[in-house]
C-alpha positions in Angstrom: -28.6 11.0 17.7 -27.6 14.7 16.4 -30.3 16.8 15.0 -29.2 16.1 11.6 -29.6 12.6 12.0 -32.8 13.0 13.4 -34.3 14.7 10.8 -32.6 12.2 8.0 -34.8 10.0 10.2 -38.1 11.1 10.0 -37.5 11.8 6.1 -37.0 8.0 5.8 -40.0 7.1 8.0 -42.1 9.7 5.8 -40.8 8.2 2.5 -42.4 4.5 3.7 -45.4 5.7 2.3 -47.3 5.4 5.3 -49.4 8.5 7.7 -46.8 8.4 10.7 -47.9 10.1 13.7 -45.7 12.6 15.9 -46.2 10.0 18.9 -44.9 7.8 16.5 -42.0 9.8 15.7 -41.1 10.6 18.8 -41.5 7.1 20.4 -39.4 5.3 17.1 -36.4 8.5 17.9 -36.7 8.5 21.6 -36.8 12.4 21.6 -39.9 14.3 22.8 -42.5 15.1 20.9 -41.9 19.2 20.7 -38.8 18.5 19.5 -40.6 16.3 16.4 -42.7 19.3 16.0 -39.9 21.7 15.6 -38.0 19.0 13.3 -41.3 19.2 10.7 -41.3 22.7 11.0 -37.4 22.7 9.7 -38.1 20.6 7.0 -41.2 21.9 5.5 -39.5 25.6 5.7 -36.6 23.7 4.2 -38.8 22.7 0.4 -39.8 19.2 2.2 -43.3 18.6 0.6 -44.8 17.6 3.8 -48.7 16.8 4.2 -50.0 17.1 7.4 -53.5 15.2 7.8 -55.4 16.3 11.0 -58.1 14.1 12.7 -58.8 10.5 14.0 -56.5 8.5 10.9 -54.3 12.0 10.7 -50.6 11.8 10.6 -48.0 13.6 8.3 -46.7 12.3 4.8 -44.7 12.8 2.2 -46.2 14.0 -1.3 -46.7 11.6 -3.8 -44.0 12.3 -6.8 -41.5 13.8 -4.7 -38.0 13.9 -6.0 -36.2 10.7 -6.2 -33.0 12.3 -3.8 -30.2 10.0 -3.7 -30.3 9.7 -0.4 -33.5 7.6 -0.7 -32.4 4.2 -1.9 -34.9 1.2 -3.0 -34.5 -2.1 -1.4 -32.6 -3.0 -4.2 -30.1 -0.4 -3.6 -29.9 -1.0 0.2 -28.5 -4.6 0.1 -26.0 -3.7 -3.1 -24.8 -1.2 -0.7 -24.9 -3.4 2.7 -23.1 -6.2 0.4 -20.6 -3.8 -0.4 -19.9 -3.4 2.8 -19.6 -7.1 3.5 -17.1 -7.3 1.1 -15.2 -3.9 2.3 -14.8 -5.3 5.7 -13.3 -8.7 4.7 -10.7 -6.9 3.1 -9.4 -5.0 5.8 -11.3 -1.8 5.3 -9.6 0.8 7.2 -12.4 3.1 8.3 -14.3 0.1 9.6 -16.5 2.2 12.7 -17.7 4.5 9.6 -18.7 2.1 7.2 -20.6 0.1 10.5 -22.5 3.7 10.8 -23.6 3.7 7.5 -24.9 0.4 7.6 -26.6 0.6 10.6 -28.9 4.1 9.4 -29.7 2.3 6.2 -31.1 -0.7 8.2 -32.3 1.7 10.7 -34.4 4.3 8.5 -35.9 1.1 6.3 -39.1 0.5 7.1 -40.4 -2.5 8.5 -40.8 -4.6 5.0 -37.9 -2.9 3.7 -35.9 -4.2 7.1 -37.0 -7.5 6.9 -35.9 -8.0 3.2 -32.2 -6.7 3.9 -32.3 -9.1 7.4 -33.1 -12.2 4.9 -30.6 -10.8 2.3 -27.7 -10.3 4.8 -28.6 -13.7 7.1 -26.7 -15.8 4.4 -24.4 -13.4 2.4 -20.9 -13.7 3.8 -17.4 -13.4 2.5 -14.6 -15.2 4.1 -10.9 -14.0 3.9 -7.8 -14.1 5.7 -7.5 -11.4 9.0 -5.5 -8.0 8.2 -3.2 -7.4 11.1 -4.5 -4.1 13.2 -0.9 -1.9 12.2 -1.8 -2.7 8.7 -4.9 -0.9 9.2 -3.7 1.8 10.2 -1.4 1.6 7.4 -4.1 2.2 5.1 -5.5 5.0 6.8 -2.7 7.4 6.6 -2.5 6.0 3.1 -5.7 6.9 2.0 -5.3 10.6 3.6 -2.1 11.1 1.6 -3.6 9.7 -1.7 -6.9 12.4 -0.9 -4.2 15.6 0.4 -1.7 14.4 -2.0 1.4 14.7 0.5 4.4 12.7 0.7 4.5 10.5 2.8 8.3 9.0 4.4 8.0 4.9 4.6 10.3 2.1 6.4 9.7 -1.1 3.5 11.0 -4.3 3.7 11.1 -5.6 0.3 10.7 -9.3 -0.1 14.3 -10.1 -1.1 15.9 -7.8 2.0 15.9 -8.8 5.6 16.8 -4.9 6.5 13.9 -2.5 5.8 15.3 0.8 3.4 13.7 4.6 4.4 11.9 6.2 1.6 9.6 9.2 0.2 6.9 8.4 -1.7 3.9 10.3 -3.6 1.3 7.9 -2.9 -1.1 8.4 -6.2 -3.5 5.6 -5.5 -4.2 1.9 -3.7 -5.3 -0.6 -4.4 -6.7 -4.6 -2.9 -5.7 -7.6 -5.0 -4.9 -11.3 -4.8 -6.3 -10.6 -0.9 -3.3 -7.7 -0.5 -3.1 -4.2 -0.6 -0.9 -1.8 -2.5 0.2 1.3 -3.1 1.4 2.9 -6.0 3.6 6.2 -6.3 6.7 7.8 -7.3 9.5 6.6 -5.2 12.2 9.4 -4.4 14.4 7.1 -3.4 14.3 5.4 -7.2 12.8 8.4 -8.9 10.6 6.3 -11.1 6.9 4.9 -10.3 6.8 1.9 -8.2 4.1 -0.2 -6.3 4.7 -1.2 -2.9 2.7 -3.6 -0.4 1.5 -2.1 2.5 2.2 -4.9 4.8 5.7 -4.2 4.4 5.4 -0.9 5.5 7.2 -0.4 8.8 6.7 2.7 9.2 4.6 5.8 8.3 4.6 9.6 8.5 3.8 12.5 7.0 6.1 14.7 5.9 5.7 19.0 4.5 5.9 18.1 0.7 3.3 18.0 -1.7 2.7 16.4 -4.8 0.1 16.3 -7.9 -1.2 13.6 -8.6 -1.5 12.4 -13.0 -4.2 13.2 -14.3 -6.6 10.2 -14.7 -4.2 7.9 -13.2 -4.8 4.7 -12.4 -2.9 2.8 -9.5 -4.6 -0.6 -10.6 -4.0 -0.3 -14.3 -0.5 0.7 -13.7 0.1 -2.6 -11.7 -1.4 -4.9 -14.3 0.5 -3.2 -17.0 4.0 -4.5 -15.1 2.5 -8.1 -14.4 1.1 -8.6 -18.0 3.1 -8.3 -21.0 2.6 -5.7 -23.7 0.1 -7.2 -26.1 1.7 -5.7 -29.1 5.2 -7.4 -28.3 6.6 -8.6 -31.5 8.3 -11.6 -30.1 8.3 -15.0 -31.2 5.0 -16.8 -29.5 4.7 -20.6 -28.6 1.4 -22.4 -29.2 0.2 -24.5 -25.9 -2.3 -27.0 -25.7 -3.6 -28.2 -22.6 -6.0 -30.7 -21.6 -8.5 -31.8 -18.3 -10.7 -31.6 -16.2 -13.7 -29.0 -17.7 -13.3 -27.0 -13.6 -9.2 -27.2 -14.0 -9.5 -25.4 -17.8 -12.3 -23.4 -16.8 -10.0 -21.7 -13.8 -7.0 -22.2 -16.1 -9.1 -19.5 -18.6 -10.0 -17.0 -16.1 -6.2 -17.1 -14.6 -4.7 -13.6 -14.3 -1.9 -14.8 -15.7 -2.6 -17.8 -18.3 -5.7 -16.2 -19.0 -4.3 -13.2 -20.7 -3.2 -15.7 -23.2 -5.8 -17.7 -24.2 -6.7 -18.0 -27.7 -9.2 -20.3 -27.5 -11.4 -22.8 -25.4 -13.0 -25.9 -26.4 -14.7 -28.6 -24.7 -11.7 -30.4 -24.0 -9.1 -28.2 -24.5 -7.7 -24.7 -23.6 -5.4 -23.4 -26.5 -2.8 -20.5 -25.0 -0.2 -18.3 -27.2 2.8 -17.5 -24.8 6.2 -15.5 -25.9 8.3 -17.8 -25.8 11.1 -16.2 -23.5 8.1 -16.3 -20.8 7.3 -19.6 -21.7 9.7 -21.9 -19.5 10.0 -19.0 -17.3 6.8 -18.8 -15.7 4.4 -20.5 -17.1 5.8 -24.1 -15.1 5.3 -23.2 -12.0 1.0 -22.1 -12.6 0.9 -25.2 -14.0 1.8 -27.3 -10.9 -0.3 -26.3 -9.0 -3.3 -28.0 -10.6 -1.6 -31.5 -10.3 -2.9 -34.2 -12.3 -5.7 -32.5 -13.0 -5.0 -30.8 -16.4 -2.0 -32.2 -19.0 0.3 -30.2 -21.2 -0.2 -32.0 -24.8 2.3 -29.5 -26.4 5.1 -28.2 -26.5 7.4 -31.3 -25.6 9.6 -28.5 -24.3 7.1 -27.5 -22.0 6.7 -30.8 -20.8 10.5 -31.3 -20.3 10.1 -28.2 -18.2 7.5 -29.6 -15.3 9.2 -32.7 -15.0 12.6 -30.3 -14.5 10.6 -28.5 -12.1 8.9 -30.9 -10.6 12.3 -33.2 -10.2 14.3 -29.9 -8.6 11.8 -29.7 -5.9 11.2 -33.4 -4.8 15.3 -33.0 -4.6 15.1 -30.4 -2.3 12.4 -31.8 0.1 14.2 -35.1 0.2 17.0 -33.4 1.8 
């Protein structure tokens, strides 16, 4: 390890609480034990409030009180973190070989309770998702460097109605992971308005010489949600809905990203919604299939009329 680590080291072996000895030291880094001498020395000339005991049960600690430095977490902060990281991975984390150095220091400057707490915390914490192809990766890297430089970027995207990919600048102003995908959000030269794009239909990447500036207190996420979800002080005509089911089916059915920004109310039974009504027949059929028999649309008939439309159009089409 570097110096620097080295040092962060015996800071977290210090901070256990316990007398450690310089053998110790030095046998826990694998470094000699001048060089754990000279590492003390820097410390305690750099403010460290180091206490060095001499004698038979001698050893050097920390002083009691001494300031509560972010970089010495509790237990409790130590798995949030290592969690976090669970969670980062799964998603397709780009910088994958830094976030696996973090992790392993915080494990490896715990001591020996504090490591065996995280090991039973992380033994049966896992997060399962789909794989994130290697390019896509990559993908996210040079995105991420362009969202912190704030430089254009040029981009090769297929969009999802094209078979031929169209070249494009973009000011990347943010990304962001949902519904197990990533995105990116900036202004499109090619459009000249703000526009989100999915990152595994970027082709290709590179940098180009322009620079951008980013909004002020823009948000890539917020943005995205705000072209998915209706304005809720639309004027327009709205459509009462009542559905019934199964208590699981209505509870998912409430927390939809969708259907859930229409609820109006939830009973035992029953999830009410308020839709407009042009998004009505237009959307709102095909969420609804895919929960099968397990919930029924009471009202509108129209609605109803609607799945079995729906429904009919596609047993047609697999029938051929």
């Amino acid at each position: 390890m570097s110096k620097n680590d080295n040092m962060l080291a015996i800071l977290w072996m210090l901070n256990s609480g316990i007398k450690v000895t310089a053998k110790q030291i030095s046998e826990k880094l694998e470094i000699n034990i001048r060089t754990v001498y000279r590492y003390i020395d820097a410390l305690c000339a750099s403010g460290v409030p180091i206490i060095s005991d001499t004698g038979h049960n001698g050893g050097y600690s920390l002083l009691k009180n001494f300031i509560n430095a972010p970089l010495f977490f509790d237990v409790e902060e130590q798995k949030a973190l290592l969690h976090a990281a669970v969670f980062a991975k799964e998603a397709g984390y780009p910088f994958n070989e830094a976030l696996n150095r973090a992790a392993e220091k915080l494990k490896r400057y715990s001591n020996r309770e504090q490591e065996s707490i995280l090991n039973r915390h992380l033994a049966g914490f896992e997060v399962i998702n789909r794989d994130i192809a290697p390019s896509v990766k990559i993908t996210l890297e040079e995105l991420e460097r362009a969202v912190a430089n704030q430089y254009s970027i040029e981009i090769e995207y297929r969009t999802g109605h094209e078979e031929q990919f169209r070249p494009r600048v973009i000011d990347p102003y943010g990304m962001f992971y949902w519904g197990n995908k990533w995105y990116t959000v900036g202004f499109c030269h090619l459009r000249n308005e703000i526009r989100s794009f999915r990152v595994e239909r970027i082709l290709q990447i590179k940098r180009t010489q322009m620079m951008f500036k980013r909004p002020e207190a823009f948000s890539a996420g917020e943005f995205f949600l705000q072209n998915l979800l209706p304005d809720p002080t639309s004027k327009d005509e709205v459509i009462s809905v009542i559905i019934s089911g199964r208590s699981e089916a209505l509870d998912d059915l409430c927390i939809h990203w969708f259907l859930g920004h229409y609820l109006k109310e939830r009973t035992l039974n029953q999830g009410i919604f308020l839709f407009e009504e042009k998004l009505l027949h237009a959307y709102v059929p095909y969420f609804l299939l895919s929960y099968g028999k397990s919930i029924q649309v009471i009202e509108p008939q129209s609605l109803r009329k609607k799945l079995v439309a729906v429904a009919s159009e596609l047993m047609e089409y697999y029938q051929i």
